[in-house]
C-alpha positions, 0 to 999 in steps of 0.5 A, spaced: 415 335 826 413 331 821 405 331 821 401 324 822 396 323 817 390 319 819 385 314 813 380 317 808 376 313 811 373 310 818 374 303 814 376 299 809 369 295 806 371 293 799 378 292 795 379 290 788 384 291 782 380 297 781 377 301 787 377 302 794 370 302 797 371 307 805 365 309 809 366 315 813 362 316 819 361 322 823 358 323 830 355 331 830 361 335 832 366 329 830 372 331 825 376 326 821 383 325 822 387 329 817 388 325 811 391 325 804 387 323 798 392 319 793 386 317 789 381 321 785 374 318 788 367 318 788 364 321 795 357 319 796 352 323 801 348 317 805 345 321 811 346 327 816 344 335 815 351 339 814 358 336 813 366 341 812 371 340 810 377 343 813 382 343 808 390 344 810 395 349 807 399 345 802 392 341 799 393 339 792 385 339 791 381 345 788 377 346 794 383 350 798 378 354 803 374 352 809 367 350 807 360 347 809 355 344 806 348 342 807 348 334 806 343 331 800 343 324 801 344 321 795 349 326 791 354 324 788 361 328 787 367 327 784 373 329 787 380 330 784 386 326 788 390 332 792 386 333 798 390 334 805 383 335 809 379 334 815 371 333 815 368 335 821 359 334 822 357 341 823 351 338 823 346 336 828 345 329 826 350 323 824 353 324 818 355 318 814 358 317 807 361 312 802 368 313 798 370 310 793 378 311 791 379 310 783 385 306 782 386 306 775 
């Protein structure tokens, strides 16, 4: 059976020639729908305590295994297209992030 892969994001807040802006947000306990990152991106912390990532078995990115982190708001990360992932706020606060897809 064919999988349904849901947005990078909760929504769509800027689109231009060269980027796609997303912000995700996440009620604690909340996952993210599976998704597959097309485009590298720039994944930017804006609040919450401790978000996951949960990868799928056949992702293309470097993180590859479960993990968790403690949010640091403000942290940017750079992160090579490949992904096939859910994020999930571990946390106790809501977590909030903006993407920034690099088209070219």
């Amino acid at each position: 059976m064919e999988r349904e892969l849901g947005d990078v994001g909760s929504k769509v807040v800027f689109e231009d020639h060269r980027v796609r802006v997303w912000v995700l947000s996440l009620a604690p306990g909340e996952r993210s729908a599976v998704h597959r990152h097309d485009l590298d991106h720039l994944l930017i912390q804006v609040k919450g305590d401790k978000i996951a990532v949960d990868p799928e078995s056949d992702t293309q990115s470097p993180f590859r295994d479960y993990f968790e982190a403690d949010v640091i708001p403000g942290m940017v990360t750079h992160v090579p297209k490949g992904g096939i992932e859910a994020a999930v706020n571990t946390g106790a606060e809501p977590y909030y992030e903006i993407i920034v897809e690099l088209k070219g």
